[in-house]
C-alpha positions as CSV (number, residue, x, y, z in Angstrom):
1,X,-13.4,-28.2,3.8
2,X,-10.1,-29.7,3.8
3,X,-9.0,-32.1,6.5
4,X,-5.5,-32.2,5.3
5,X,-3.0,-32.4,8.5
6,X,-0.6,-29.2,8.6
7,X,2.4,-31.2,8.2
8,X,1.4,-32.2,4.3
9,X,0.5,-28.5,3.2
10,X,3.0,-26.8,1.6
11,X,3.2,-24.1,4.1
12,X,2.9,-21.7,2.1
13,X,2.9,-18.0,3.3
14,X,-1.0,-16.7,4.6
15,X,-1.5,-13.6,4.4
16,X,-4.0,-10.8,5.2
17,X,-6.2,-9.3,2.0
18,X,-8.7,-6.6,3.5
19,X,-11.5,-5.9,0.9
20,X,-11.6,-2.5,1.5
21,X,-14.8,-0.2,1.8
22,X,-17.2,-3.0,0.2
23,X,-19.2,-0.1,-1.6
24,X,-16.3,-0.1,-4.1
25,X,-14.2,-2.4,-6.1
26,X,-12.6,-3.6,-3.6
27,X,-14.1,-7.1,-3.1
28,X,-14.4,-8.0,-6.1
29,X,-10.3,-7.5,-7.2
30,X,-10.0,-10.0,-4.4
31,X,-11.8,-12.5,-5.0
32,X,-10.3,-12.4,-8.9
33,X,-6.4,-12.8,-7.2
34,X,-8.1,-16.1,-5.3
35,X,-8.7,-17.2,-8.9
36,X,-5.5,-16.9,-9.8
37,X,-2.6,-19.9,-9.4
38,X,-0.1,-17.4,-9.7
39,X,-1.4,-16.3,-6.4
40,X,-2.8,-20.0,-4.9
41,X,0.8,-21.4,-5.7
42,X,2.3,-19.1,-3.8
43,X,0.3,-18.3,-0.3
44,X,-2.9,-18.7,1.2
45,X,-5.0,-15.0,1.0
46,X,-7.2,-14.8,3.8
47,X,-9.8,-12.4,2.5
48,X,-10.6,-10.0,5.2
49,X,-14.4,-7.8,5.4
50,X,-18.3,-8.6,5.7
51,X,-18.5,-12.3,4.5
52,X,-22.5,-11.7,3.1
53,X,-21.5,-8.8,1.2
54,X,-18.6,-10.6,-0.4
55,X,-20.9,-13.5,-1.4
56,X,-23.3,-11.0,-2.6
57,X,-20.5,-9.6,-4.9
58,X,-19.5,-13.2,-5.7
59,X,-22.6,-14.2,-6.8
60,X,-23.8,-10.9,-8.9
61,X,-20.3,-11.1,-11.1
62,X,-20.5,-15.2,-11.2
63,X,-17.1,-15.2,-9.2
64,X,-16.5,-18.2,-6.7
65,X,-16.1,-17.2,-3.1
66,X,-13.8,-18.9,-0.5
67,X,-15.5,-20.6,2.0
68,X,-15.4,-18.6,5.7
69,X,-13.2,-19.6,8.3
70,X,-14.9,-19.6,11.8
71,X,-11.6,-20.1,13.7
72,X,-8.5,-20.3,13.1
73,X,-8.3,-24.7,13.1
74,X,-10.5,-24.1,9.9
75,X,-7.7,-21.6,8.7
76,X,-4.7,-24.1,9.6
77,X,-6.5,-27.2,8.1
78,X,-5.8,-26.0,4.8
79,X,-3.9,-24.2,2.1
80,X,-6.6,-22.7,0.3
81,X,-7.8,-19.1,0.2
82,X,-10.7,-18.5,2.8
83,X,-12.8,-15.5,4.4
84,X,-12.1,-14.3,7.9
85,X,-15.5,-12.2,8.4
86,X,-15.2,-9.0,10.2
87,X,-17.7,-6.2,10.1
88,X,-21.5,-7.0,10.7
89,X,-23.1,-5.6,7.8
90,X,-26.9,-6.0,6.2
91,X,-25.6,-7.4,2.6
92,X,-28.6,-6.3,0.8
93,X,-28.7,-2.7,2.5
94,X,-25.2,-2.3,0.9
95,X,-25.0,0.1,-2.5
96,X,-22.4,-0.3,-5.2
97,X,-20.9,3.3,-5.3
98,X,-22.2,4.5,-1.9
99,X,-20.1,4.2,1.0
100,X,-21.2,5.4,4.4
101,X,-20.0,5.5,8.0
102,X,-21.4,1.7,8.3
103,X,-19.4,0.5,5.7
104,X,-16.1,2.8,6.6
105,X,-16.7,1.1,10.4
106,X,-16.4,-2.4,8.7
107,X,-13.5,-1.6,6.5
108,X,-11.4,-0.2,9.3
109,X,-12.5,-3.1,11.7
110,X,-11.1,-5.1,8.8
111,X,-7.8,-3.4,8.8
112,X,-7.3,-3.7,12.0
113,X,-7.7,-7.1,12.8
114,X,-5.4,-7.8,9.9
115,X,-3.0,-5.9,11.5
116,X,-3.1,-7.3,14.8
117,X,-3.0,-10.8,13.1
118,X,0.5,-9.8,12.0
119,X,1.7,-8.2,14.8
120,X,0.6,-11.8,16.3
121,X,2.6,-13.9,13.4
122,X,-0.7,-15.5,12.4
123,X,-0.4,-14.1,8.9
124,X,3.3,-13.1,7.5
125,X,1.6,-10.0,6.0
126,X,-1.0,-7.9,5.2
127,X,-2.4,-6.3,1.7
128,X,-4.7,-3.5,1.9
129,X,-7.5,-3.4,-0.3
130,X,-9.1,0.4,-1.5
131,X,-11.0,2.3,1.5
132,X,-13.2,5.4,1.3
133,X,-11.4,7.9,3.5
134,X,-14.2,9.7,4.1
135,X,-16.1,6.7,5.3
136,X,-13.2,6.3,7.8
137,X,-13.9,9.9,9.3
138,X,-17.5,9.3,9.0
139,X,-17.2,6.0,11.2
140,X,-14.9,8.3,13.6
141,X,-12.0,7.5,12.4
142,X,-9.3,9.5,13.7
143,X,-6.5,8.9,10.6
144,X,-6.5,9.7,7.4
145,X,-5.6,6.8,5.7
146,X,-3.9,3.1,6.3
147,X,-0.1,4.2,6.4
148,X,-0.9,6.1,10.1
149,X,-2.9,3.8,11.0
150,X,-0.2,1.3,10.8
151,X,2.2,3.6,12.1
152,X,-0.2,4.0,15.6
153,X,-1.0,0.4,15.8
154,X,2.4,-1.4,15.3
155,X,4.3,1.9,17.5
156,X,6.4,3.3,15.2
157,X,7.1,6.9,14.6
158,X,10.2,6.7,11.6
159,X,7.7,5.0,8.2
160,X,7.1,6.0,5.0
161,X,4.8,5.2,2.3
162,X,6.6,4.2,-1.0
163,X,4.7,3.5,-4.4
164,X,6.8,1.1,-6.6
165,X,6.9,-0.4,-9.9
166,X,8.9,-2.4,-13.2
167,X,8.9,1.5,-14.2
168,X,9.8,4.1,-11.2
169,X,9.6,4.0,-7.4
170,X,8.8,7.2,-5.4
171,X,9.1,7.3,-1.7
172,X,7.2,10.8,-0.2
173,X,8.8,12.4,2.7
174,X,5.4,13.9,3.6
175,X,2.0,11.9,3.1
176,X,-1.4,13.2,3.6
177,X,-0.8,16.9,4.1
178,X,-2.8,19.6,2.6
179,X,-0.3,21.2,0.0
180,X,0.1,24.7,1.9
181,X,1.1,22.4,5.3
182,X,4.0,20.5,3.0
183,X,6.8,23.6,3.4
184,X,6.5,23.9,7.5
185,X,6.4,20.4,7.9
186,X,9.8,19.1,5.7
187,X,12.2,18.8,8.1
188,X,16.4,17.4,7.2
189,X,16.1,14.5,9.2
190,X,12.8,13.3,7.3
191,X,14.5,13.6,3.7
192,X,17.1,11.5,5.1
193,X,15.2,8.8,6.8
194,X,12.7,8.7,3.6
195,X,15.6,8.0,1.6
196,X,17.6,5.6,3.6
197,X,14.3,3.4,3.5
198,X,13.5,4.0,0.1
199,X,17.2,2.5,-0.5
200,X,17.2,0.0,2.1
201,X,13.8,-1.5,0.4
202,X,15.1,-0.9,-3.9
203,X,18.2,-2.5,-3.0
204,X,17.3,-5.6,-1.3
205,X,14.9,-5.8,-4.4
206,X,17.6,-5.2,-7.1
207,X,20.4,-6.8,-5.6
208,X,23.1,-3.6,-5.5
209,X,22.9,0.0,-4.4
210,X,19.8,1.9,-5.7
211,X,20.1,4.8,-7.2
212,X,18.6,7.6,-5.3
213,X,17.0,11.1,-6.7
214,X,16.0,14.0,-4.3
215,X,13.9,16.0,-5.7
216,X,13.3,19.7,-4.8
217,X,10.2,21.2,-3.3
218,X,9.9,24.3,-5.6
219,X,10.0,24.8,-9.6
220,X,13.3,24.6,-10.7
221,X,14.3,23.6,-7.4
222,X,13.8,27.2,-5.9
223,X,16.2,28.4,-8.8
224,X,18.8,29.7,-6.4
225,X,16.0,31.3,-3.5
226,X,14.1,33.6,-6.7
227,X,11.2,30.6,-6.5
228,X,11.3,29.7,-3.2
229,X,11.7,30.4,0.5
230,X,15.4,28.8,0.6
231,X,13.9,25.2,1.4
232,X,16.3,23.5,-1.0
233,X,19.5,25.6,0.5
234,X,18.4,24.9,4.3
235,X,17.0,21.7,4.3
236,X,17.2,19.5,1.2
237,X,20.9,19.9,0.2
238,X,21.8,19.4,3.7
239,X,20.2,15.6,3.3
240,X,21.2,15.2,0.1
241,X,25.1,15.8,1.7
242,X,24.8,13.6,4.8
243,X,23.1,10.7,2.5
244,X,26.1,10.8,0.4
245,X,29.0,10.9,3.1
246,X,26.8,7.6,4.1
247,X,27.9,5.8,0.8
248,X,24.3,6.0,-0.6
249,X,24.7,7.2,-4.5
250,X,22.6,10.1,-4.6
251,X,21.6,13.2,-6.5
252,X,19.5,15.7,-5.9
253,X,17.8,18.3,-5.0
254,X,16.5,18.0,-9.3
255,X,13.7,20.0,-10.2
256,X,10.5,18.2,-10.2
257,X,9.4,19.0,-14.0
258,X,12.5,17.6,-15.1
259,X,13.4,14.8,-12.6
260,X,10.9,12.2,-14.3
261,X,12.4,12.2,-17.8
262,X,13.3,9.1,-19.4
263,X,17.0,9.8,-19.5
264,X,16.8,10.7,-15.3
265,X,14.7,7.5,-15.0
266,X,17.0,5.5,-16.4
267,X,19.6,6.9,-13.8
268,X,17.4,6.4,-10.6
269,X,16.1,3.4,-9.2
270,X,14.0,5.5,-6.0
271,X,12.9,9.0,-5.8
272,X,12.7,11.1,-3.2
273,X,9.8,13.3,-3.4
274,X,8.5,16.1,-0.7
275,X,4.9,15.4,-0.9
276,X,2.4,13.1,-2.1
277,X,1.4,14.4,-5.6
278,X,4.6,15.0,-6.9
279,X,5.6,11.4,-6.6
280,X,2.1,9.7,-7.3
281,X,1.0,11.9,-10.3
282,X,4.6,10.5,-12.4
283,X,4.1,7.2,-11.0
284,X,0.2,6.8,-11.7
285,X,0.5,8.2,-15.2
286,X,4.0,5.1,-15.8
287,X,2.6,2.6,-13.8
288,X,-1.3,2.8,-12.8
289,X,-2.1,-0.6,-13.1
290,X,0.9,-2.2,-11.7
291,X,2.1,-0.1,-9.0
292,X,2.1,-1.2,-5.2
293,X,2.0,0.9,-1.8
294,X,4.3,-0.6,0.6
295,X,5.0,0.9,4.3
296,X,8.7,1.6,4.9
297,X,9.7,0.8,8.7
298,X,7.3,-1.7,10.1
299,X,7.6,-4.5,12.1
300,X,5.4,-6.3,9.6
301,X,4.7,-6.4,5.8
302,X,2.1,-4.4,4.7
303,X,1.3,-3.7,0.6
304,X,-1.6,-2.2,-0.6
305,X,-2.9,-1.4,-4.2
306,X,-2.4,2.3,-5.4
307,X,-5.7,2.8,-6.4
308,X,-8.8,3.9,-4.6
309,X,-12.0,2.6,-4.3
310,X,-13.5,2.6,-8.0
311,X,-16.9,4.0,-6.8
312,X,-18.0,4.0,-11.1
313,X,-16.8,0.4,-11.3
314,X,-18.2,-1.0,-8.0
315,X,-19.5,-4.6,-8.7
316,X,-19.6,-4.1,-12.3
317,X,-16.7,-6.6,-12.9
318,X,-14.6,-4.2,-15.3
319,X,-12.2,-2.9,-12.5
320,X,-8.5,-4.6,-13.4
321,X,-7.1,-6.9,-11.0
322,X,-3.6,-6.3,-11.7
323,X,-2.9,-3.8,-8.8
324,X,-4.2,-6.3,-6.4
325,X,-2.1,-9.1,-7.9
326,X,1.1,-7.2,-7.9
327,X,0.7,-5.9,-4.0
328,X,0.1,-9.7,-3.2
329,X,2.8,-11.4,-5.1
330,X,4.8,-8.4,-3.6
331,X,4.0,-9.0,0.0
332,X,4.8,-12.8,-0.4
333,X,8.6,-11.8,-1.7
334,X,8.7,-9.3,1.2
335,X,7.4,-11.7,3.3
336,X,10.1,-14.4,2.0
337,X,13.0,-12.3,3.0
């Protein structure tokens, strides 16, 4: 191990990569971005999840494996990407493809010391690698996924989960609701803070005012009240109309079969969708392998791939990387601002 003093690294940005649930693809995507110099250049990944099970993936796809850090000296003595084991898990009782409560425990655990880590300004951010939701609620889990978990844990009540790309950005006003929930739980005030994030985080990016699209809930954006229950009339255009007396160019509500064009694309920068599908399905089939989750509206980075856990790919070595890569090099530029 490196016994270089801190004052000759290059203090570079360390941040916090959970594996995700180690049944899937997860591990593996990060230890390919420790390969990468594009990555190593430009911060230090701390590889977070059950250290045996990552050098059992390390060894059956022939990829080298970061040493592991047994306190945070062995961190700080150098610039290179290490493991910071959390979750106590039999490597060899582990199966590519079957997650269980055991291995939704260690992911969690994994999150959530990389969160607290952040919260603690030991890391300047944290990437999320793929978890098996349903290994979350087996390990007794009460949220459905990272972005309220995050929310809980850092005590913020006003986030949002945007996907983001070269190609499109969506940012979803509701996140993991069952589609028949989605209409009773829109409210005006969520439109408008979804989009004043969404903005807040494209325009930082681009360097001017982004470009913002509200999309309606219904087809043909409730065509007047004949497709709908009046959600567009009572609570969409009344956001789209405060977010434009706020300066923020904006159109909207568009219906969703037409909002994703290439002409309407080219005319947007962020959109504005009601619930989770109707921004991830345009954004998956544009950008699948190069899109990145980021939470709007903590108090600490936090990116993630947009991908899940890969179960037919687990340890096979044919999952792509590229997700991975772009949520890291993203949460080094968020991290840099």
């Amino acid at each position: 191990m490196s016994t270089a003093s801190p004052a000759s690294l290059k203090r570079i940005p360390r941040l916090a990569v959970t594996v995700g649930d180690v049944a899937g693809a997860g591990p593996e995507l990060a230890l390919r971005c420790t390969m990468l110099s594009e990555i190593t250049d430009r911060c230090q990944p701390i590889l977070v999840g059950p250290a045996d099970v990552i050098w059992r993936i390390g060894g059956l796809l022939n990829l080298p494996v970061p040493e592991v850090a047994h306190d945070w000296a062995d961190v700080e003595a150098s610039d290179r990407p290490m493991i910071w084991p959390v979750g106590d898990l039999d490597a060899v009782a582990v199966v590519p493809g079957r997650p269980d409560a055991t291995t939704g425990a260690a992911s969690l655990a994994s999150v959530q010391w990389a969160i607290d880590a952040a919260i603690d300004h030991r890391v300047a951010g944290v990437v999320t690698g793929p978890i098996q939701k349903e290994a979350w609620h087996q390990a007794g889990c009460p949220f459905p996924g990272h972005t309220e978990l995050l929310a809980d844990r850092t005590g913020v009540t006003d986030f949002r989960m945007m996907l983001t790309s070269p190609q499109i950005s969506c940012v979803l006003v509701t996140i993991h609701e069952a589609i028949a929930d989605v209409p009773k739980l829109i409210r005006t005030s969520s439109i408008i803070e979804a989009a004043r994030l969404g903005h807040a985080a494209v325009s930082r990016r681009l360097g001017r005012p982004a470009r913002v699209t509200v999309l309606g809930l219904n087809p043909h954006a409730g065509e007047g009240g004949l497709f709908s229950h009046g959600e567009e009339e009572r609570l969409i255009q009344p956001a789209v109309a405060q977010l434009s007396r706020e300066g923020i160019p904006v159109t909207g509500p568009l219906p969703p079969d037409t909002a994703f064009t290439p002409r309407q694309r080219d005319q947007t920068d962020v959109y504005v969708c009601m619930y989770h599908d109707q921004g991830l399905i345009p954004l998956k089939a544009l950008a699948f392998d190069e899109a990145v989750n980021v939470t709007l509206g903590l108090p600490i980075v936090r990116t993630s791939v947009d991908h899940g856990t890969a179960l037919d790919l687990a340890w096979t070595g044919r999952a792509s990387h590229h997700s991975m890569q772009a949520a890291i090099e993203m949460a080094i530029d968020l991290a840099a601002d």
